[in-house]
N, C-alpha and C positions, 0 to 999 in steps of 0.2 A: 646300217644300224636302223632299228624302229624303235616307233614308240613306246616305252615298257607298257604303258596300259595296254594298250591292242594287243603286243605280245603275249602279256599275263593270261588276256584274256584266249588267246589261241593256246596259250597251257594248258587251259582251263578245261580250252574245248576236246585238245589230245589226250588227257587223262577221263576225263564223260566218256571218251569211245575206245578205248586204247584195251588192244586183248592181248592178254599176258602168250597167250599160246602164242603168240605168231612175233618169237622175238626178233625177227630180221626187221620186221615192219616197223614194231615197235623203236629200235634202235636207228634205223635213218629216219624217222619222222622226225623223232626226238631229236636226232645230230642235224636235222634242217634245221628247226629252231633254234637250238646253242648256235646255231651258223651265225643267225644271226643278230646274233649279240656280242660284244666286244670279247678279245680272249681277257681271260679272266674271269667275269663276269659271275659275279658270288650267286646269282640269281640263278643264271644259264648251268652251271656246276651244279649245285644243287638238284637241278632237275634233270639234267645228262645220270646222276648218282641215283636219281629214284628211278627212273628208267633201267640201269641196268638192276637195282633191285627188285623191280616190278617183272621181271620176268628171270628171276633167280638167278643173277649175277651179283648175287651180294658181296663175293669179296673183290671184286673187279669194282664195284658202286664203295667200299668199305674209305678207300683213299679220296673220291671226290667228294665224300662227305664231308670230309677233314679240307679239305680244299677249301670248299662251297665256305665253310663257319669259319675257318680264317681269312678269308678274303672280305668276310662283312655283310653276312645275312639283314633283310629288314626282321625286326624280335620275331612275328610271326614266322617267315622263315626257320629263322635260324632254332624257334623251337619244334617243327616239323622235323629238320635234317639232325637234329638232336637226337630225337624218338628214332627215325629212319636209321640213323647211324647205329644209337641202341639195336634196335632188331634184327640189324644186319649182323653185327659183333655176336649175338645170340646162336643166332641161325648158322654162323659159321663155326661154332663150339666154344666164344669167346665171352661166357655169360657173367663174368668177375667183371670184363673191362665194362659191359654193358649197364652191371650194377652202377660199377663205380661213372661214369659217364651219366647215370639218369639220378642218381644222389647227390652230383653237383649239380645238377642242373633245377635253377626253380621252374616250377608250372608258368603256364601261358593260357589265359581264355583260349587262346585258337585252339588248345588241344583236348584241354579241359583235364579228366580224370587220364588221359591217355597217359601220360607219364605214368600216374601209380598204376594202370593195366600192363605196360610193358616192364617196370621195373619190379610188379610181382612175378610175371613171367622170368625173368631173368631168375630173378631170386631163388623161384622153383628150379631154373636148371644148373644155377651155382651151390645147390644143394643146402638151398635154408628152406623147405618147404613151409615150417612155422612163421617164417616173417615175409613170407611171401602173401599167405593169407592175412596174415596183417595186416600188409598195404593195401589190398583187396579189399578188405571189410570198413579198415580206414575209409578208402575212398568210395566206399559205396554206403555206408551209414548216412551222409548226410542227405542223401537222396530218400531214404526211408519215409513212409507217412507216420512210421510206429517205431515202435522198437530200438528206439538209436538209444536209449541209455542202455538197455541191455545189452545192446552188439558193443557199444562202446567200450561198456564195462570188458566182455570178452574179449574184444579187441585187444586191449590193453593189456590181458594177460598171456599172450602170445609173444615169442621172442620177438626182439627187434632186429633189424638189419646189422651183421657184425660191420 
């Protein structure tokens, strides 16, 4: 066992270098590090799960995301493997669960607008393109220098999320 900082910090460093193309690599570097961390380990899961998503094993990654959030994410985490889970559910044609999974779930500074950017994608492939841009406009009005009572206004006249 080591110390989660140092560890985090060698996350930190395999994901800065980590090339999707060469998923064998990717996949033992990653399983050296879950090595070691205790089994279980909501932290280690999580990142074993972006691993096999990061080089398009999404539905192989789809289960240890559900893992990872029941075993006890820190909130940063667990709103990372939230979105990750969303995308993966997306990517494998399941864009209802993904709705429904990023509409329970509140924002988190760590991620910021990332929740409404993935959950208008969904939107678009669950076939609400109107409240897909929605979300979108939602979440990008308030970054605006101008314009945010107009977009606002339109905004709002777009369907919402069934």
């Amino acid at each position: 066992m080591t110390d989660v900082a140092a560890w985090d910090r060698r996350v930190e460093e395999f994901w800065a270098t980590a090339d999707g193309s060469d998923v064998d690599g990717v996949l033992t570097s990653m399983n050296a590090l879950v090595a070691e961390r205790p089994a279980g380990d909501a932290a280690a899961l999580m990142e074993w799960a972006g691993a096999h998503d990061f080089v398009g094993l999404e539905a192989e990654a789809i289960p240890l995301y559900r893992e990872a959030i029941a075993a006890g994410l820190d909130p940063e985490r667990e709103a990372r493997a939230v979105l990750q889970l969303a995308s993966s559910l997306r990517n494998v044609g399941q864009p209802d669960a993904a709705v429904e999974l990023l509409q329970a779930t509140a924002g988190h500074p760590a991620v910021g607008a990332a929740r409404d950017a993935f959950l208008a994608l969904a939107l678009l492939d669950a076939g609400q393109p109107g409240a897909a841009l929605r979300v979108a406009l939602e979440a990008l009005t308030p970054t605006l220098p101008a314009y945010r009572s107009a977009l606002t206004h339109y905004a709002s006249q777009l369907p919402s999320a069934e």
